[in-house]
C-alpha positions in Angstrom: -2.3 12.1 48.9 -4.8 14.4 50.2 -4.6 16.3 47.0 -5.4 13.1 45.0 -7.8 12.7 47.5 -9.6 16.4 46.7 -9.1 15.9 42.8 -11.2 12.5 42.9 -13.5 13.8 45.3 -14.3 17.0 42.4 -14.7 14.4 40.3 -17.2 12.8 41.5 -18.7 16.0 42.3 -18.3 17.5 38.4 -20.2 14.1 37.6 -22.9 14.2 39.9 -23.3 17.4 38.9 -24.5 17.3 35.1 -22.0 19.8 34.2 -22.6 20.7 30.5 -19.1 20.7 29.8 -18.5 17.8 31.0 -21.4 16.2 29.4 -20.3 17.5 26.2 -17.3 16.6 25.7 -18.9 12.7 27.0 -21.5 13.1 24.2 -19.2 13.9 21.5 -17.2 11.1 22.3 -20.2 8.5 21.8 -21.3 10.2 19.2 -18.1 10.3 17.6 -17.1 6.3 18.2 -20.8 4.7 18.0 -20.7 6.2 14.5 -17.5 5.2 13.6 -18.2 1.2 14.8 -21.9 1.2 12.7 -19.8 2.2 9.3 -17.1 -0.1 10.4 -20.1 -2.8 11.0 -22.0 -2.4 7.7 -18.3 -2.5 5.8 -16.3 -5.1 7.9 -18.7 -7.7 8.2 -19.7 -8.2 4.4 -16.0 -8.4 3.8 -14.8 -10.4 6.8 -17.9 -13.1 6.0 -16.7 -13.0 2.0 -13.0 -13.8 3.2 -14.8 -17.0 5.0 -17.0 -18.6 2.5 -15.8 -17.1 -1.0 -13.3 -18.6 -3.1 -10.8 -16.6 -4.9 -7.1 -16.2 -6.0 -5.3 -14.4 -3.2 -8.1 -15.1 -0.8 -5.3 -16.3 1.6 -3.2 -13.1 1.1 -6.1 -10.7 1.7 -6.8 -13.0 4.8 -3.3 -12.2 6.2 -3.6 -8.5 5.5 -7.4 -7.9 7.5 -5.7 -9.8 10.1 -2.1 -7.3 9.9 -4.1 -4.6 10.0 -5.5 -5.1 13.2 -2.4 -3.6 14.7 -2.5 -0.7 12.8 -0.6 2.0 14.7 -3.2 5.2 15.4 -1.0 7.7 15.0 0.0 6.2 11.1 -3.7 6.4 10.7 -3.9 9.7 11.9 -1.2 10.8 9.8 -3.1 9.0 6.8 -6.0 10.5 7.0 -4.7 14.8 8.0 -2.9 13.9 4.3 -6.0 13.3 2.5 -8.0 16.1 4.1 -5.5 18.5 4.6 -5.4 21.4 2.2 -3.4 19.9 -0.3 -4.6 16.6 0.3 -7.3 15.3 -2.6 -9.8 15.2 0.1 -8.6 19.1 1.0 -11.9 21.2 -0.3 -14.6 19.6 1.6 -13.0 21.0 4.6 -13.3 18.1 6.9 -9.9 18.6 8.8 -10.4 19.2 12.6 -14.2 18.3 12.4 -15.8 15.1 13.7 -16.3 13.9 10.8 -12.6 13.3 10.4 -12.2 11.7 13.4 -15.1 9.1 12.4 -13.4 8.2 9.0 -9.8 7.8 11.2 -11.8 5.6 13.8 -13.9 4.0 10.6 -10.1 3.0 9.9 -8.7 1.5 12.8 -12.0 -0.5 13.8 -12.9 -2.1 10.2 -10.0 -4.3 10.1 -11.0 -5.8 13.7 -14.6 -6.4 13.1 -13.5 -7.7 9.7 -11.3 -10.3 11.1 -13.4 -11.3 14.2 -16.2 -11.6 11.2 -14.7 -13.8 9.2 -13.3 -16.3 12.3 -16.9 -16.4 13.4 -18.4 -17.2 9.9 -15.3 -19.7 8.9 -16.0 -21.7 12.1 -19.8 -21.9 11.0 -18.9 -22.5 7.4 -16.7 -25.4 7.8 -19.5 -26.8 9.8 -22.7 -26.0 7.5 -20.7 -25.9 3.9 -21.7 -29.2 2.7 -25.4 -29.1 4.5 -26.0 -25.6 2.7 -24.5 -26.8 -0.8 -27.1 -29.5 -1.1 -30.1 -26.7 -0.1 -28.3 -25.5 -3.8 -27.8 -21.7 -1.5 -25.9 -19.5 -3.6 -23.0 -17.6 -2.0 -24.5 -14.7 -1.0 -27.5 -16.6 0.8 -25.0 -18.4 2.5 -23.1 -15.2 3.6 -26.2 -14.3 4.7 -27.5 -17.2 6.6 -24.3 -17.8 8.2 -24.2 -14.0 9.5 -28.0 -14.2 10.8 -26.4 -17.6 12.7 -23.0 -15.7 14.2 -25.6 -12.9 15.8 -24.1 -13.4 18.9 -20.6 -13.6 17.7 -21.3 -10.2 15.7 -22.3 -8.2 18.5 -19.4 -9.3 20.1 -17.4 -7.9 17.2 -18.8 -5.0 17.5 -18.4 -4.4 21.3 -15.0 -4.8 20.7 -14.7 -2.1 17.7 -16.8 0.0 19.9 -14.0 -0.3 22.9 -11.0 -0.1 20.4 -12.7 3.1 19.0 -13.2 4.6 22.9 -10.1 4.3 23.9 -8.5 5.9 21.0 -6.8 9.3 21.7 -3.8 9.3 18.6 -5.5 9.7 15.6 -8.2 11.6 16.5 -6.0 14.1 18.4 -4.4 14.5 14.7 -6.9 14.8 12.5 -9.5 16.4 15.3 -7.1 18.9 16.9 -8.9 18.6 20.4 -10.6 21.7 19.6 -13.1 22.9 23.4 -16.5 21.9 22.1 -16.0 21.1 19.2 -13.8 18.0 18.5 -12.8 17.5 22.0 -13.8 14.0 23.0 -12.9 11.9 26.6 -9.5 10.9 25.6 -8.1 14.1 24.6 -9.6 15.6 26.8 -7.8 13.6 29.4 -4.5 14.0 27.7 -4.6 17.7 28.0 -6.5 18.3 31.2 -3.9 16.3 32.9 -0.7 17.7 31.4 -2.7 21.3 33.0 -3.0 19.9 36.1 -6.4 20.1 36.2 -6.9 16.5 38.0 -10.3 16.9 38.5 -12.0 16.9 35.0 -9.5 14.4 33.7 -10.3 12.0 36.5 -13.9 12.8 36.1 -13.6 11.9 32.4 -11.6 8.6 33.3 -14.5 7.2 35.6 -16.6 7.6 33.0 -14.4 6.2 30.2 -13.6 3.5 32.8 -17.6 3.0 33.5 -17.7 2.4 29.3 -15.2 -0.1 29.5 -16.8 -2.0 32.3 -20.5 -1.5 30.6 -18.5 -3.1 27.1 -17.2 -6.2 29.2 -20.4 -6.7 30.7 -22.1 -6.6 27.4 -19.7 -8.9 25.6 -20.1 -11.6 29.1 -24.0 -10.8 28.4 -23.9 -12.0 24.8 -21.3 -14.8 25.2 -23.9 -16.7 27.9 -27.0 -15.4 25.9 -24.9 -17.7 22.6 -23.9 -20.7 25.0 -27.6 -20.6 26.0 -29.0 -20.6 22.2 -26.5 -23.3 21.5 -27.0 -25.7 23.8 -31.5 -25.5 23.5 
């Protein structure tokens, strides 16, 4: 007890104190994820809105899929992704193995499909609503896709919050195709992972407060914009 008692107390201190460490490895890691959620962003909500108001054969298959892939397991995606960049992968000479980068395209991977799907609910539900009412306007489908994205704001961001707290809590993948590398592709999860299986309580628990204090921020956020929508809605 006393020595989890010392370990959380160091904690504390080692983020009080603006160790650069510390801070580097938290920098990376929202460096690392906020990029990964605004390329997941600019591709999953095109398609996820498409899946809701366009009309094509397998439209329903494709719908099932976004939705499967939801679940994707991180460590398949990891594995994915070292196989294209690897060496003798086709993705092998631009050297992107063990670099940030790589752990962006793997987080790029498992977040799409989840901003994708929440997407296309949001824009479905506001569809069905608006279809007929935009049809007789004579909007095309892509001003439709647009209006109806510029009217699910709210639901967006939320989208996004939660790609940004999949992508956060992520340690699998990353530690694949990143290699938890000190100061270079060492982010809060890894870190974590191999800072307690050290011993060294402190900087993991230091690291977990902070990834905790994320979390928290997220589910505040996500509160923030659901009353912010119910608010719009009912003026």
């Amino acid at each position: 007890m006393d020595d989890g008692a010392s370990a959380f107390a160091t904690a504390l201190a080692l983020i009080a104190s603006g160790d650069p460490e510390f801070l580097g490895i938290v920098g990376l890691s929202l460096s690392v994820t906020l990029s990964a959620v605004l390329i997941s962003c600019a591709i999953g909500m095109p398609l996820g809105a498409a899946l809701a108001v366009a009309r094509f054969p397998g439209r329903g298959a494709a719908t099932v899929a976004v939705n499967a892939l939801m679940g994707l397991p991180p460590v398949v995606v990891g594995l994915m992704v070292y196989l294209m960049l690897s060496r003798s992968g086709p993705l092998g000479p631009l050297g992107l193995l063990y670099t940030p980068t790589a752990m962006i395209v793997a987080q790029t991977i498992l977040v799409t499909p989840i901003v994708a799907a929440l997407t296309r609910q949001a824009v479905a539900d506001l569809n069905a609503e608006y279809d007929e009412y935009l049809r007789s306007l004579g909007a095309s489908r892509a001003d439709t896709v647009g209006t109806l994205l510029w009217d699910a704001r709210f639901s967006l961001v939320t989208a996004a919050l939660a790609g940004f707290g999949r992508a956060s809590a992520e340690v699998g993948a990353v530690m694949i195709v990143g290699g938890n590398i000190a100061h270079v592709t060492r982010v809060m999860t890894t870190a974590i992972a191999l800072e307690t299986s050290k011993g060294d309580l402190a900087l993991a628990l230091g690291l977990g407060i902070v990834l905790l204090a994320i979390s928290f921020a997220i589910n505040a956020a996500v509160m923030g914009v659901r009353a912010q929508a119910e608010r719009v809605g009912h003026a």
